[in-house]
N, C-alpha and C positions, 0 to 999 in steps of 0.2 A: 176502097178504103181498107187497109189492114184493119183487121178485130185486134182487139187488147180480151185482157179476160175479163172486163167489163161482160163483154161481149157475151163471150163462151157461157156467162152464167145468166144469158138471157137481159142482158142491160145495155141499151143502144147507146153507144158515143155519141155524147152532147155535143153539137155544135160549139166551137168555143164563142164567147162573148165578150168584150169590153172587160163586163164586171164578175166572169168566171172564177178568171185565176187571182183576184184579191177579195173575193169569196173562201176561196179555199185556203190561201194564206192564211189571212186571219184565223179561220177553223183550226188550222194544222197548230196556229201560233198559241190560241185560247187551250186547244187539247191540250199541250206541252205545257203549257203555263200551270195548267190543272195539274198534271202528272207530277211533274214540280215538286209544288206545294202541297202534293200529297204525299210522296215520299219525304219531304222534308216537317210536314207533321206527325206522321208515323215513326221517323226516328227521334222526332223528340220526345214524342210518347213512350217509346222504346228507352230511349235517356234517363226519361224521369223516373220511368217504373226499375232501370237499372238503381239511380242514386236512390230512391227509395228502398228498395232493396239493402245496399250498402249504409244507410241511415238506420235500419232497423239493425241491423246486424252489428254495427259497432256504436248505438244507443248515442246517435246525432240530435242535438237541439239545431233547430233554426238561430240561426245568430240575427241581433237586431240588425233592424234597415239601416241605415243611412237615409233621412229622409228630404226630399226636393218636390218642385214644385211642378216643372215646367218638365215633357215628355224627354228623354234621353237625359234627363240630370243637366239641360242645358244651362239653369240660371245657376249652379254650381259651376261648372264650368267658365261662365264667364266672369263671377266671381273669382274663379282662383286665380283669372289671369290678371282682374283688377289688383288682388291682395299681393301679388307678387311683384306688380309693379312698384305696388305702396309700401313695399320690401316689409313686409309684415306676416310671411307666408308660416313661419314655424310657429306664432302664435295663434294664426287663423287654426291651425292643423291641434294645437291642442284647446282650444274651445269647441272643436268638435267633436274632440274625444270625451270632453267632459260632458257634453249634452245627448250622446246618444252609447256612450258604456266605450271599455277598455279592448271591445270586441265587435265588430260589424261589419256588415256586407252593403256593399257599394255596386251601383249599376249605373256606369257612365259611360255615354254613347253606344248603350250598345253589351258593353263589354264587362260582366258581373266580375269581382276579385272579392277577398276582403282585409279590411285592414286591423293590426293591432296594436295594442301593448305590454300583452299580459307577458310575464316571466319566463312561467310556460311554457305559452307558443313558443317564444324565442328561442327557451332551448331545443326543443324540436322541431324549430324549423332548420337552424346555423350548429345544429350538432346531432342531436340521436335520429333523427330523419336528413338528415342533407347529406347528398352524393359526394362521392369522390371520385368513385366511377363508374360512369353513367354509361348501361348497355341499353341497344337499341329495344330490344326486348322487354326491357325492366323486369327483369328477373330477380335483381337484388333486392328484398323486399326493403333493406337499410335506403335506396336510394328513393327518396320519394320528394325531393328538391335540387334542382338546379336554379342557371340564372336568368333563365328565362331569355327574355329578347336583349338581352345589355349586351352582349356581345357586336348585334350589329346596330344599336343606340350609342354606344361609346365608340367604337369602331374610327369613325372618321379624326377623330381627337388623340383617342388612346391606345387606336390600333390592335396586332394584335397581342398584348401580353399579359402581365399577371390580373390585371383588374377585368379581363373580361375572357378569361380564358380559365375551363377548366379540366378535370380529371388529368392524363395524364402530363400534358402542358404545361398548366398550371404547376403540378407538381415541380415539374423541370426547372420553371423560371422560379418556384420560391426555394427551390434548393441551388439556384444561384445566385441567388440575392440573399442566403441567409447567413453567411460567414460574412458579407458588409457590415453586418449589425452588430460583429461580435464586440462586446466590450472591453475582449484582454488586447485588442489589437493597439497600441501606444499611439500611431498615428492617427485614430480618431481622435481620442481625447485631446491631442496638441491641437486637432484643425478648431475643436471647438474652442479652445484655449485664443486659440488667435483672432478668428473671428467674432470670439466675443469683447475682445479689448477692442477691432475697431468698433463695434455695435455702439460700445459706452463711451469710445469716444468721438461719437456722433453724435451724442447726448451732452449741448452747453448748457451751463445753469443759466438758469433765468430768459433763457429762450423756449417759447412750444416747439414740439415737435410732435410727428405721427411714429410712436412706437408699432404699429400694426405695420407699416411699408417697414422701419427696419427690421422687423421680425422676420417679414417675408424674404429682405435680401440676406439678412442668415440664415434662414434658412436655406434658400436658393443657392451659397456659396459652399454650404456644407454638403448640400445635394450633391452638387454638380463635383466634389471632390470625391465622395464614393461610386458617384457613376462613372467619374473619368479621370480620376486618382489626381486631378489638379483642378484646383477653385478659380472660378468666375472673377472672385474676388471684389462683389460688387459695392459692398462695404466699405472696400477701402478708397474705391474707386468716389463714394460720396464721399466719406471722410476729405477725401484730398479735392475736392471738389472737380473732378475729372468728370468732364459731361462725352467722352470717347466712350463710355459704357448704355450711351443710350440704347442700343438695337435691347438690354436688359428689361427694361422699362415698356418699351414697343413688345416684346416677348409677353411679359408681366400681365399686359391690358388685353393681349390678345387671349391669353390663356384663359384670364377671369371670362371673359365674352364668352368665350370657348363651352367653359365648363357650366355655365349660365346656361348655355341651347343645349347642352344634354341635360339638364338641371328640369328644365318643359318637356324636354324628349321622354326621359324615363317614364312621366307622371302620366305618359298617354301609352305605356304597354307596348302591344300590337300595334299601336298606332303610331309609333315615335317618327314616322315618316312626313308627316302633317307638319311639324317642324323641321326646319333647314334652311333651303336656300343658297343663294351666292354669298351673302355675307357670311353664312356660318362656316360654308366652304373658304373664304377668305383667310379669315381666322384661323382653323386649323391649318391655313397652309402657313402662315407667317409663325407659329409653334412649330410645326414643321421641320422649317427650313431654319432657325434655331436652331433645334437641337443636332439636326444636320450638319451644321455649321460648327456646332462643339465635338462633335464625333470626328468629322475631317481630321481637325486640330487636334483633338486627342490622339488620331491615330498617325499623326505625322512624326518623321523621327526626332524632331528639335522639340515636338511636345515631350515626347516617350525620353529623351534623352536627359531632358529638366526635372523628369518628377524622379519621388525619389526611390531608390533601388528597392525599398520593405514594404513600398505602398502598394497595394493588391485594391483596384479597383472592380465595379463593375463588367466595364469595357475590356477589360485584364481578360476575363472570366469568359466571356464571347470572345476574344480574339483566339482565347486557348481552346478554346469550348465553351423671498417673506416677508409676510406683512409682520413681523418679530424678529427687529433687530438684534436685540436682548443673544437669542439664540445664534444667528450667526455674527456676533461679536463672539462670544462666548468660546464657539466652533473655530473659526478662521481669523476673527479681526474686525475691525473697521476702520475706515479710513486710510492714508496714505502708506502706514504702515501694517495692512492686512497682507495676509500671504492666498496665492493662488488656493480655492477650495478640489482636495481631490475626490475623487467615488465615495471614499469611506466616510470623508465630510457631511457629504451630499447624503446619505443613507442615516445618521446621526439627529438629521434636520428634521427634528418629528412634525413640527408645528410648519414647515414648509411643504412635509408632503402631506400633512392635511388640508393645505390651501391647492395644492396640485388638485388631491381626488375631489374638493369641491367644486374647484374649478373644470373640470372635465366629467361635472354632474353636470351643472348647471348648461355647458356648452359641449358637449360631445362634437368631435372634427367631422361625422359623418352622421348628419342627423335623422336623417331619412333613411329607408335602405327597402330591396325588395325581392321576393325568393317567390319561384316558379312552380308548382307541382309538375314529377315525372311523370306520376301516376295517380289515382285514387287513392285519397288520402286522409289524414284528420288530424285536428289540432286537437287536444289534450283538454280545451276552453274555452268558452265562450259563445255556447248554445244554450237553446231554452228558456223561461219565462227566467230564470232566475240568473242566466249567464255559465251553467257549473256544466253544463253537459260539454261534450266534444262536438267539435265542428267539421259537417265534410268538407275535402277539399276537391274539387274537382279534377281531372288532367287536364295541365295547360293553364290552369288558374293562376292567377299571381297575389298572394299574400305581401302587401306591405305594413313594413314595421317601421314605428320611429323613436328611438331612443331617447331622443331630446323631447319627445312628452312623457315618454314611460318614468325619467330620473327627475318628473315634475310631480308624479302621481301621488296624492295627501297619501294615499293608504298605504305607499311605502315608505317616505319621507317623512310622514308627518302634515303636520297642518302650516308651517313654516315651508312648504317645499320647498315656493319661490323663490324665495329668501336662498343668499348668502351668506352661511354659518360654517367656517371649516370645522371647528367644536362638534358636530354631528357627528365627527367619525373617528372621534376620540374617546377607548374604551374608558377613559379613566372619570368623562363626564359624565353625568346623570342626564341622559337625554329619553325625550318621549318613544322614541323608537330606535330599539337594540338595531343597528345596520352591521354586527358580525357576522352577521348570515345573511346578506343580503343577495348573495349569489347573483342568479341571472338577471335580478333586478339593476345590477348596474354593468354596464358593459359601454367602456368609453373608449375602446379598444377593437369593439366589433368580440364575438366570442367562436367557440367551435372550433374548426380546422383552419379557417380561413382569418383567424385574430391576426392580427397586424405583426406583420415582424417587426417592425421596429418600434415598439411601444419603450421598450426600455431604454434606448438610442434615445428617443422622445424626448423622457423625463430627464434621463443626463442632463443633454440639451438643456432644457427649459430650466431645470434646479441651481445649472451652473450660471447661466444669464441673469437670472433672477439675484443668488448671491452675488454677483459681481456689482450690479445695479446697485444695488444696495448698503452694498460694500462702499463706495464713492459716493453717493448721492444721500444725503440725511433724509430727505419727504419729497413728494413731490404734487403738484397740484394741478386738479381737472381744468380742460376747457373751460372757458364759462357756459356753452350753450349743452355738456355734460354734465355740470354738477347735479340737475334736478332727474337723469333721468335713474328708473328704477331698472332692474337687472331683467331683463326680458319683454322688455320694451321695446329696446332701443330698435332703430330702423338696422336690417340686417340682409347681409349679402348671400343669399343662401344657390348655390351653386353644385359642385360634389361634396362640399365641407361649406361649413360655416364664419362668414365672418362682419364686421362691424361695418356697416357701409358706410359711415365717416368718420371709419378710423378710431384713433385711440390717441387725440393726442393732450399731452402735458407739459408739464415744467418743471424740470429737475429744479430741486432749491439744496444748497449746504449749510 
């Protein structure tokens, strides 16, 4: 029998047996298992006494809990998926901000973040702390927020560009999308011009209708003429009752689905894997193959030879490289003999863009939203017995914000939050709280470097639909099954943006 150096140090080779070698399995397995979890308790201890360290040193309060019941925050969890089915998610989201503070730390599955709504945080999360460009090092002390895992949470929907794409990318794709939004360019203002005569004349008196679908198909025809310098035209296509525009509608429903599974995706982090599936993959392909289908066509010569010679599209750009009639009578007109309202109208209309900014209090387009730490970090608020200390943030943590409770918060709005008053934002009114300086408190735009480019495109948009509406149409009147409901109520589709899950509809009356 060869020796081993069992041998050599005086120790006879056992005969093997049966239950030898799953003797020493097990042992080898239990040592390892030991070894483990003793390195991975000593670097936590290592962890803690680092953030402790970093807690004294930049004067961190513990921010409140978040409090639950059941181990890994599972009864929350199954709660949210109940409340989201009962399309109730944005008001569940702020009753819980009213019961445990504007600041808290959340521990679900597993996976500590925390969430806010103070002012503050916001600005240094989406501006005096947020990257632009992120080195692997983190050297830059300014960059202490990215997007965390949205990149490959949005990825299968959105692909890759401006919305999940950042530092230098990012930069690229919004410096060529940002001459689409110019508003000296004469061909926007005509597509909205046109698009919005069919909108209103899809609106008959004394019939209902869902203004939310026609919203979205003007929107979707104005889209698709700055991404591909010629309109969908879906509008007109209802107008004339042309049902050739269905594959629009099939796009429309896949898109909501769509935007719905990264809507669950986001809310699980790290984990946004847990959600998907074949149906979600479904979905995204029939969006897809859409837009696929409108790029083809855009780039064929019979499209490029139709559109017109000054129009500079998207696709250009990659091929190269009031509720106050009173005031708009007064402004434009009313009735059959009003005249088209231009920019300068539109900017006149005082009392209509304070129904704008109330309206984009009360419902911000992107109501949730959530920023990643690069590095060791801290919020400005939201520690300590009292709330006023700074909060660490960890590397790798995720900080979510939601606008759409913060622009509900009494302590900035007042005690009326809820409430729809466009009068709150009029210096000339006596109201309980001055909103001149309300700065980071309101952001229906997103703020920082990454504020929307086209907010102002937006408001055009919407100021000149609105006076046209208005313009033709004397009053109009709710649903029956909407007249009773109250403004944050109502059941709602909440997705990447927000909207009415049964719509908006009425009846024009003259």
């Amino acid at each position: 029998m060869s020796s081993t150096w069992f041998t050599s140090l005086g120790v006879h080779e056992a005969q093997p047996t049966p239950s030898t070698r799953p003797t020493f399995s097990i042992l080898s397995l239990a040592i390892a298992s030991t070894v483990l979890l003793l390195g991975i308790a000593i670097q936590r201890v290592n962890r803690n006494r680092a953030d402790s360290r970093f807690e004294r040193a930049h004067g961190c309060g513990t921010p409140r809990p978040l409090q639950y019941k059941w181990p890994f925050a599972l009864d929350l969890v199954i709660d949210a998926f109940r409340i989201i089915a009962e399309k109730q998610a944005l008001q569940w989201f702020v009753q819980i901000f009213e019961k445990t503070g504007p600041t808290f730390e959340q521990n679900v599955l597993g996976v500590k973040g925390i969430d806010t709504v103070e002012p503050d945080n916001l600005e240094s999360i989406l501006s005096t702390q947020f990257s632009l460009t992120i080195s692997p090092d983190s050297t830059n002390p300014g960059a202490a927020y990215g997007l965390g895992a949205r990149s490959p949470t949005f990825a299968p929907l959105l692909g890759d560009g401006i919305f999940t794409q950042e530092a230098a990318p990012w930069k690229h794709s919004r410096d060529m999308l940002r001459p689409l939004f110019s508003l000296n360019r004469t061909n926007i203002f005509t597509q909205v011009e046109e698009h919005t005569e069919y909108l209103v004349n899809c609106i008959l008196t004394g019939e209902f209708v869902d203004l939310q679908t026609l919203f979205f198909r003007f929107t979707f025809d104005t889209t698709t003429f700055l991404l591909f310098g010629k309109s969908m035209n879906s509008l007109q296509a209802t107008f004339n009752r042309d049902d050739s525009n269905a594959g629009e509608a099939r796009f429309s429903e896949a898109f909501r689905v769509s935007q719905d599974f990264l809507f669950r995706r986001g809310r699980l982090g790290d984990l946004y894997w847990l959600i998907g599936g074949k149906e979600f993959r479904r979905q995204c392909s029939i969006v897809h193959e859409f837009i696929d289908e409108a790029v083809q066509e855009a780039l064929s010569a019979e499209y490029q030879k139709d559109k017109a010679a000054d129009v500079h599209s998207f696709l250009d750009a990659l091929i190269q490289q009031t509720r106050d009639p009173k005031e708009i009578g007064s402004v434009v007109g009313l009735g059959t003999a009003s005249r088209l309202p231009d920019r300068n109208d539109l900017k006149r209309m005082k009392y209509l863009n304070l129904v704008f900014k109330e309206v984009l209090r009360l419902y911000p387009s992107v109501p949730i939203n959530s920023r990643t730490a690069l590095e060791a970090t801290t919020l400005p608020t939201g520690g300590g017995p009292e709330g006023t200390q700074p909060v660490m943030i960890r590397k790798g943590e995720a900080v979510g914000y939601s606008v759409y409770v913060m622009h509900r918060l009494k302590k900035l709005y007042g005690e009326d939050a809820d409430s729809f008053r466009p009068e709150r934002w009029d210096p000339d009114v006596d109201n309980a709280v001055d909103l001149k300086n309300i700065g980071w408190g309101y952001l229906p735009f997103n703020g920082g470097p990454r504020i929307c480019l086209g907010q102002e495109f937006a408001l055009l948009e919407a100021g000149f639909v609105v006076v046209r509406i208005l313009q033709k149409f004397r009053s109009f009147e709710l649903g029956p099954k909407d007249k009773d409901v109250v403004a944050g109520t109502e059941n709602q589709e909440v997705t990447l943006v927000v909207a009415s899950t049964n719509g908006c509809r009425v009846k024009a009356l003259e």
